[in-house]
C-alpha positions in Angstrom: -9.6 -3.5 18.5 -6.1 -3.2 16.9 -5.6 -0.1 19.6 -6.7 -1.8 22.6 -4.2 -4.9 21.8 -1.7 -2.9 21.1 -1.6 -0.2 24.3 -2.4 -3.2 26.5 0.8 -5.1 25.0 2.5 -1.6 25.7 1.3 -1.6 29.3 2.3 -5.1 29.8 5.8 -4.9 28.2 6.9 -1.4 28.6 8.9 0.2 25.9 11.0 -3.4 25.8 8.2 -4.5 23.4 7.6 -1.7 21.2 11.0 0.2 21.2 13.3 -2.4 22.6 17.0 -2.6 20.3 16.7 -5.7 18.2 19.6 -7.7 18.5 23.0 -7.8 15.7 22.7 -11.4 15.9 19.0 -11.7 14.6 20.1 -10.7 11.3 21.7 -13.6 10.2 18.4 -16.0 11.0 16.7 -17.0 7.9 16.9 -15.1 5.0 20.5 -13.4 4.8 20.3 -9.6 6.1 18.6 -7.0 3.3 15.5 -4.0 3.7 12.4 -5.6 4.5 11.1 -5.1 1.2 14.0 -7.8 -0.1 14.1 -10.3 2.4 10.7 -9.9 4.7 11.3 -13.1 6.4 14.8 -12.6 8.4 14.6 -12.6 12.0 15.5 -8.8 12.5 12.7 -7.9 9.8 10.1 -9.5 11.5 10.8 -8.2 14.8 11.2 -4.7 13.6 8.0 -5.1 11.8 6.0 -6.0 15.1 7.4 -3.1 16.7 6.1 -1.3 13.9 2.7 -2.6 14.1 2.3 -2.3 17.8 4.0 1.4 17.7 1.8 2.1 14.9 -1.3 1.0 16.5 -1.3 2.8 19.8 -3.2 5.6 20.9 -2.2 8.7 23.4 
């Protein structure tokens, strides 16, 4: 199920989704800036973690 969500969001969105550059600016929303491991919840962590999911879950 996972696949099929993520290679239709792919199809949908292009690489803008997936592989699009996540803005300077989003990390200084919510937690301050630091790895994902320190401070999960900052804007820039949870949009590189979505990519992550969605890259992660597509098939060829």
């Amino acid at each position: 199920m996972r696949a099929v969500l993520c290679n239709t969001l792919f199809r949908l969105f292009g690489h803008r989704l997936c592989c699009g550059r996540i803005p300077d600016w989003t990390a200084r929303i919510g937690q301050r800036w630091d790895t994902y491991d320190v401070a999960p919840l900052n804007l820039y962590n949870v949009m590189w973690s979505i990519q992550h999911w969605i890259r992660c879950g597509m098939t060829d």
